[in-house]
N, C-alpha and C positions, 0 to 999 in steps of 0.2 A: 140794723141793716134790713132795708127792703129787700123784697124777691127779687131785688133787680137780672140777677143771673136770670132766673129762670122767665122772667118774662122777656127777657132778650130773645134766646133761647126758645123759647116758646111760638117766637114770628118766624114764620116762613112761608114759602107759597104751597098751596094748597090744590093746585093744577100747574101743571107744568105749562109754560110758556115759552117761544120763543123770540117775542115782539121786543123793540126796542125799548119800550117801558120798565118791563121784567130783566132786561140787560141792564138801564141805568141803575134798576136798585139793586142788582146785585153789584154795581160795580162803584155803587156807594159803601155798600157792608166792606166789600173787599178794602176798600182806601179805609177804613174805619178803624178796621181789625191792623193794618197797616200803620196807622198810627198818623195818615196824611188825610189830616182833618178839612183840608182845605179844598184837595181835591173831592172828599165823600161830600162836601155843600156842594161844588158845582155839579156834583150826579146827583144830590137830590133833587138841585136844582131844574134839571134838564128833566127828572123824572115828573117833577109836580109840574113842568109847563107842557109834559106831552097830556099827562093826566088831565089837566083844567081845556088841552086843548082838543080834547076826545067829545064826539057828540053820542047824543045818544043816553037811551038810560046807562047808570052806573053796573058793571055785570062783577063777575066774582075776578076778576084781574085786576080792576080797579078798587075793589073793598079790600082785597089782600095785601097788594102795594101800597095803599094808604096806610093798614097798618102795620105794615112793614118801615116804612117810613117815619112812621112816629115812634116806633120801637127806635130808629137808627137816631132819630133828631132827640129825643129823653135822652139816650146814652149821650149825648156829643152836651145837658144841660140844657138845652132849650124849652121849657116849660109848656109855655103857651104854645108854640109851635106843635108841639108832641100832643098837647090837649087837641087840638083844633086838628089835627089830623086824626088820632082817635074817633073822634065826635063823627066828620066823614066819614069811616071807615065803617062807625056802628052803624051810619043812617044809611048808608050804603046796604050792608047786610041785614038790617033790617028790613029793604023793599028787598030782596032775595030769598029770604030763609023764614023759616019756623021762628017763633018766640023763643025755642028749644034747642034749636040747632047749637052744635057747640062750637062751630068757627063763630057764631055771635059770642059767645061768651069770652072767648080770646079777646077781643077789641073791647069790651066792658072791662075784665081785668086790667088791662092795660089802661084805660082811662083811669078806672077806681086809684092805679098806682101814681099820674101825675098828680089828681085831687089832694092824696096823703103829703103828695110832695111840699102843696100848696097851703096845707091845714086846714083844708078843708073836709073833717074826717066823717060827717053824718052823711053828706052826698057818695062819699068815698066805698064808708060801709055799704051804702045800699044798693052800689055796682057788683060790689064785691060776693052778697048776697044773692044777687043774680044770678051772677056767675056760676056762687057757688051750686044754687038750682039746679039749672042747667047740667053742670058736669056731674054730681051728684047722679039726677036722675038718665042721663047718658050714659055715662063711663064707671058710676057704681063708687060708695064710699073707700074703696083701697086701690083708687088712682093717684096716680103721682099729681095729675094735673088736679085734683079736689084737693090734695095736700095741699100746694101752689098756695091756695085760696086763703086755706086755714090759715097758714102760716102769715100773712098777710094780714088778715085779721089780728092776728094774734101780735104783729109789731103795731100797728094801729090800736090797739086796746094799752100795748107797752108805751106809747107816745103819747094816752090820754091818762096812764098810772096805774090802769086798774092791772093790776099785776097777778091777781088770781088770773082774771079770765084768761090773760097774756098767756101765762104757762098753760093753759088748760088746750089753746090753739096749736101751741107751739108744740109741744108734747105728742098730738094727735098730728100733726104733720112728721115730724123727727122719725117716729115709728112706721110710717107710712114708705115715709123713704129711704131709710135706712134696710127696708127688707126687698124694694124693688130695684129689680135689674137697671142698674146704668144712672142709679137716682142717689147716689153719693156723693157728689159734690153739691147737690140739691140739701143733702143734710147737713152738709158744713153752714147751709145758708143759717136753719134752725137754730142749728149751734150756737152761729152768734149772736144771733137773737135772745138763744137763754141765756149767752154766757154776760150779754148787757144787764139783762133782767136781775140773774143774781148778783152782779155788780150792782146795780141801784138797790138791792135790796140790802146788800150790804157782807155777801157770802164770797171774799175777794180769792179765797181757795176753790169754791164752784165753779166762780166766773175763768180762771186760770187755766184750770183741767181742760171748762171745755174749749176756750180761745184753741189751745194745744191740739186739743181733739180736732176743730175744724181744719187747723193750719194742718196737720199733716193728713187729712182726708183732700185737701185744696193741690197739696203740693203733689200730691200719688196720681190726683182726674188731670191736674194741666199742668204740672212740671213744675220749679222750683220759680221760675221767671214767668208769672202771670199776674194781672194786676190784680187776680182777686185773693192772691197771697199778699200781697201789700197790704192790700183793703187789712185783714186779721193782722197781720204786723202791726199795722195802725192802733188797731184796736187794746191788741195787745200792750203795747207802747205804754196806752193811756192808763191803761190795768195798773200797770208796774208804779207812772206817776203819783195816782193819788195815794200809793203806798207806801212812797217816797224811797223808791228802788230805782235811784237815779241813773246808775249805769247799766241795769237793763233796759231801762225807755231808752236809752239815745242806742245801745245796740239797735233795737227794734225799729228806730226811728230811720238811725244808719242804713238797715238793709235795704227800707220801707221805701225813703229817699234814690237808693240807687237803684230800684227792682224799677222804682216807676219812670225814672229816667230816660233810662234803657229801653224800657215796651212802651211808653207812652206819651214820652217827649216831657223835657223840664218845664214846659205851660202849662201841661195839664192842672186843671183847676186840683186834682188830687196832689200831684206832686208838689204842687207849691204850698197847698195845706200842710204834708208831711216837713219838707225843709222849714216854715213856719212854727211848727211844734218843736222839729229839731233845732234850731237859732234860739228857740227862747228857753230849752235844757242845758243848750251851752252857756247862755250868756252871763257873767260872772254875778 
């Protein structure tokens, strides 16, 4: 699991606005979080055509909304979309700010995370290293948002095997948030990044504990019906499979199934994964 929570999380505007622009993207996020996917396209829509129809150099309303934008279109799946907004967003801020500045380093991370999406992980790391510069020498190594970074790194190092360096990342983030105010559901992220790690490794008691450990840190930050308790449902599911604990995956799969339903509609690309895991537990 990427940092995707926290880079979501992580987009917002950075001056208050009241301009029709800064209304469409909030009133994209809102239909998002809503679940009415269709409507959050036509407020991006109307946001990127006031945007492209703005003259003038680019100022910090329209580096913000771009990546705010791209944070909302990554979540809804759209790749290339979310990259090419990203990429705006930097080159934007970069004719604004410092090399140093740390709203550049927001719209880097957030590119670095489609790249990983993509497999493209040497380009990836080397945003991410940016980044991680940047907030580093900003905000100081025992920031939540330098965690963010590691942690990132440290599923990218889990996605190319190298499994020391993975936990070495992942560890240094967990601790990180785990002691800062408000940054607990941020370590449920960590969690299942190690609890994957020591599943590939082959410790299906590690990986269990800490599945357990995220899901009830997930369900305490946003209530029992969030999809990012599904997400660890999921995960967990898989857990129980390769262990051949057949009627704990389809519980898991069961709740997994009905959580995403309910918050995020039976298309969602997640939901239909989950019903797809769950159809081929059932089928005789």
């Amino acid at each position: 699991m990427r940092n995707y929570l926290a880079a979501f999380l992580a987009c917002g505007f950075l001056f208050a606005d009241t301009g029709r622009i800064a209304e469409a993207v909030r009133e994209a996020g809102d239909y998002y979080r809503q679940g009415k996917h269709a409507e959050a396209e036509k407020a991006t829509a109307e946001a990127l055509s006031l945007i492209d129809g703005r003259r003038g150099s680019p100022d910090f309303e329209v580096a913000d909304c771009l990546n705010t934008l791209g944070a909302l279109v990554y979540s809804l799946g759209d790749l290339e979309r979310a990259g090419q907004l990203f990429q705006r967003s930097r080159q934007a801020y970069q004719a604004l700010v410092a090399p140093d500045d740390p709203r550049l380093a927001v719209t880097l991370y957030n590119l670095a995370g489609v790249l990983v999406e993509k497999g493209r992980y040497p380009q990836a790391v080397a945003l991410y290293r940016n980044a991680l510069e940047i907030r580093e020498k900003t905000l100081g190594a025992g920031s939540p948002l330098v965690a963010e970074v590691w942690n990132d790194l440290g599923f990218v190092s889990l996605r190319k095997g190298n499994f020391k360096e993975a936990e070495t990342w992942l560890e240094k983030a967990l601790a990180v948030w785990e002691k800062s105010a408000g940054s607990q559901a941020y370590a449920a992220v960590a969690m299942n990044n190690l609890a994957l790690l020591r599943k590939l490794e082959g410790s299906s008691d590690k990986a269990e504990n800490l599945y357990k450990q995220a899901l009830a840190i997930e369900e305490k930050a946003f209530g029992r019906e969030h999809p990012e308790v599904a997400t660890t449902l999921m995960s967990l599911a898989a857990l129980y499979r390769t262990q051949a604990k057949r009627e704990q995956a389809v519980a898991m799969y069961k709740s997994a199934v009905a959580l995403l339903e309910k918050t995020v509609g039976e298309q969602d690309p997640l939901a239909i994964e989950a019903r797809e895991q769950l159809s081929g537990l059932m089928a005789p």
